[in-house]
N, C-alpha and C positions, 0 to 999 in steps of 0.2 A: 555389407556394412563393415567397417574399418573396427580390428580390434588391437587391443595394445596391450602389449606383454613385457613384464620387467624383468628382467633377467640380475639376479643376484651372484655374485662374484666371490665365492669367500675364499680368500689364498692367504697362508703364512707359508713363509719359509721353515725351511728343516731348521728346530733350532738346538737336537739333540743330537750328541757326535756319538762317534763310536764307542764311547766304554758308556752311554747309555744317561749322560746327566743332559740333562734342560738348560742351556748358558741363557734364555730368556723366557717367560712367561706366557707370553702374549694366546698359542693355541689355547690353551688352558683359559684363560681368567675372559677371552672372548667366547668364548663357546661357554661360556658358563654366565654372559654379560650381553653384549651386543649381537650373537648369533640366536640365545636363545629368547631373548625380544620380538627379534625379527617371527622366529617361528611361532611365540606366543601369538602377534601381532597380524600373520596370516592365518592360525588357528582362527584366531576369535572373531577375526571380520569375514570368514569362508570368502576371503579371498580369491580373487580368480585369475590367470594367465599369468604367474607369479613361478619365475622361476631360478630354482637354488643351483648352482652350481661348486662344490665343494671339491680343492685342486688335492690329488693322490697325498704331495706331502703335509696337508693339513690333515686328513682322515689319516692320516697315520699315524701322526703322533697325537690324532686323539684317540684312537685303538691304544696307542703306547700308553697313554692315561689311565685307561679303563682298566687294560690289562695288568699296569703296575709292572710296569716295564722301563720306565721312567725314572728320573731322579733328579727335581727340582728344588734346587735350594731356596728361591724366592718363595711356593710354597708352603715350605717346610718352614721358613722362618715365621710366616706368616698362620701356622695350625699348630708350630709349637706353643706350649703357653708361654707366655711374657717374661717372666719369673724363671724360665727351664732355657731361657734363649742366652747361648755362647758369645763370645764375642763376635764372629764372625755373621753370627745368623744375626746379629746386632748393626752390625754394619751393612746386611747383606736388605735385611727392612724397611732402613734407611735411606739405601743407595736409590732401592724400587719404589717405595710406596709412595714418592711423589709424582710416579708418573701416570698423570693425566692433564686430559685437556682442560684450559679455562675453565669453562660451562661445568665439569664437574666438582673442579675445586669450587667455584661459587658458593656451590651446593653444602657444603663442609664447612663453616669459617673455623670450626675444628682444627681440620683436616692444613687448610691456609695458615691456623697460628703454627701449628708445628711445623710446618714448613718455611716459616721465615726463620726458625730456631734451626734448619739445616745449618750443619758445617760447611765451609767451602776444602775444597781438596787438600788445602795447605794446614790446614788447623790439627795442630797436633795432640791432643787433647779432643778427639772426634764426637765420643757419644757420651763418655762419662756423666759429665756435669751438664750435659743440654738433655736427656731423655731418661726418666725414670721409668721403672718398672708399668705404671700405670698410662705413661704417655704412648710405653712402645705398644699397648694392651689398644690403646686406641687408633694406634694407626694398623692395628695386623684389621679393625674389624672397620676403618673405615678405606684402607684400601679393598677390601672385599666390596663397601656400599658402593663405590664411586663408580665402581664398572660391573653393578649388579643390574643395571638399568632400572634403577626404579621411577619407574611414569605413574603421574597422576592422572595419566588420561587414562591408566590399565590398575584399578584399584585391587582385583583379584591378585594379580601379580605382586601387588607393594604387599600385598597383606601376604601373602603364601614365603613371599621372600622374608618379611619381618620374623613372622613368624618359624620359619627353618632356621632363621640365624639365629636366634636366642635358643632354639635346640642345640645348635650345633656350639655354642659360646658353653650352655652347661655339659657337652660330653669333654669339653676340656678344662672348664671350669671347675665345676661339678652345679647342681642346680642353686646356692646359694649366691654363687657368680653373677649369673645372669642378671638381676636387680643391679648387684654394683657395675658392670662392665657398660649392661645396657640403658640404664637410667639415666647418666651422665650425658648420652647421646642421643635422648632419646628428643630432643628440641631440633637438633639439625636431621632426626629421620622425620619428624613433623614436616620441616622444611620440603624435605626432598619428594615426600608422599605425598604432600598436601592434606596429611590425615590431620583431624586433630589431635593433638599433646596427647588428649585423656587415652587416646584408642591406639597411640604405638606404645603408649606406657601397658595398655590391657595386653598388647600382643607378648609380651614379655609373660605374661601365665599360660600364653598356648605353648611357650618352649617348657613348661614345666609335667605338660601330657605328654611329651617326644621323651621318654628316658628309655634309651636300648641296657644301661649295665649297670648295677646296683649300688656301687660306689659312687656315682652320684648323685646318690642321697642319702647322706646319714641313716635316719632309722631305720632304711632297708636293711643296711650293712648291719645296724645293732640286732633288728630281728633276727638275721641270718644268724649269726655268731649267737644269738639266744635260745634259736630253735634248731640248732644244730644243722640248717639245711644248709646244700652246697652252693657254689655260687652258679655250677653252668643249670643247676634248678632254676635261679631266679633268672637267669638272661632265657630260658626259653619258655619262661611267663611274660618275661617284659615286653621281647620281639613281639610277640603280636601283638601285645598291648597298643605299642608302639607303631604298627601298620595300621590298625585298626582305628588311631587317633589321626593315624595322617590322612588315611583314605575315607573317613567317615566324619568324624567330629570337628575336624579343622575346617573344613569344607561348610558343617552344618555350623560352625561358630560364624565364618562369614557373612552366611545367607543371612542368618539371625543379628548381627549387628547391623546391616544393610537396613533389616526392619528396621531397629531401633532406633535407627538413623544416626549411629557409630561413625558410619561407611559413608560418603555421600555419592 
């Protein structure tokens, strides 16, 4: 009997020179979008005759990733917060975070209005008066959604992904953030998940069980400073906290809105 095997291709080019900076993103923001889909995507169907092939200069510079060996500006503009971004990581946001295809900008009309608000090269007057504080806030967290892969055919995935980004919005936020950052967006993450409104606005309280460091959250910081304790006390109460919500209770918050029919 005839069987058929797909062979998967994943290649970037080297995009890091020798004194060690990233002149483009792409290993990075695929491997963290469209590579790890695919793997979800053969997890979850046990897949069969399915095969990955990953070329040396990609696995390298995503070891260079891991390892923190690296040094990418388009990231770093993108995990600095909004508010703490220079001119150059200003312009540098800007320059990137239009890039995607169609079908993802769709997904965004977000994402599309700030993008008609693009400067063209000759505009001398670039970012000032076209992008505020809160607009460049949205595009650091809707270029992360556009090439997050979130399928509504993979509900586990939109929900795990929702939910780490409002974690990860208040370790730079602090938890107070996440309501204003995520709120605003939370119509076109409806769109793109197919969840309903009610259940990506609920996902916003699972980033509020993900806290790794005390400062963000207010009454932690005023306990500590009340009761004398130190701060590396409360990060190695928080850490496990903090594993324990992602490997136990996020997982069990899924299954249980899935009952309640949250999730469809």
């Amino acid at each position: 009997m005839a069987t058929v095997s797909f062979l998967w291709h994943l290649h970037q080019p080297s995009y890091r020179t020798a004194d060690g900076i990233s002149h483009a993103p792409w290993a990075a923001v695929h491997a963290g979008g469209a590579y790890m889909t695919l793997a979800h995507a053969i997890d979850s169907t046990a897949a069969t005759g399915q095969v990955i092939n990953i070329v040396p200069t990609l696995l390298e510079q995503l070891l260079a990733y891991a390892g923190g060996s690296v040094s990418d500006p388009v990231l770093e503009s993108v995990l600095t917060p909004a508010t703490e971004l220079n001119e150059d990581q200003r312009e540098t946001l800007v320059s990137w975070a239009f890039h995607v295809d169609p079908r993802q900008l769709a997904r965004y009309p977000r994402l599309g209005e700030l993008a008609s608000r693009k400067p063209d090269a000759s505009s001398e007057n670039r970012l000032t008066s076209r992008y505020g504080p809160g607009d460049l806030r949205d595009l650091q967290v809707l270029f992360v959604l556009a090439h997050a892969g979130l399928d509504p055919a993979s509900p586990a995935h939109a929900f795990a992904t929702l939910s780490f980004l409002a974690a990860s919005t208040g370790l730079f936020a602090t938890m107070p953030g996440i309501v204003a950052i995520m709120s605003p967006l939370a119509g076109e993450l409806a769109n793109a998940t197919q969840f309903p409104l009610f259940t990506v606005l609920m996902t916003i309280v699972n980033g509020y069980t993900l806290v790794a460091f005390p400062y963000q959250v207010g009454p932690i910081v005023f306990a500590l400073m009340l009761g004398g304790a130190r701060f590396r006390d409360a990060v190695r109460l928080l850490l496990p906290l903090l594993v324990i919500s992602a490997v136990v209770f996020i997982p069990l918050t899924y299954v249980w809105w899935r009952l309640l029919g949250y999730i469809g």
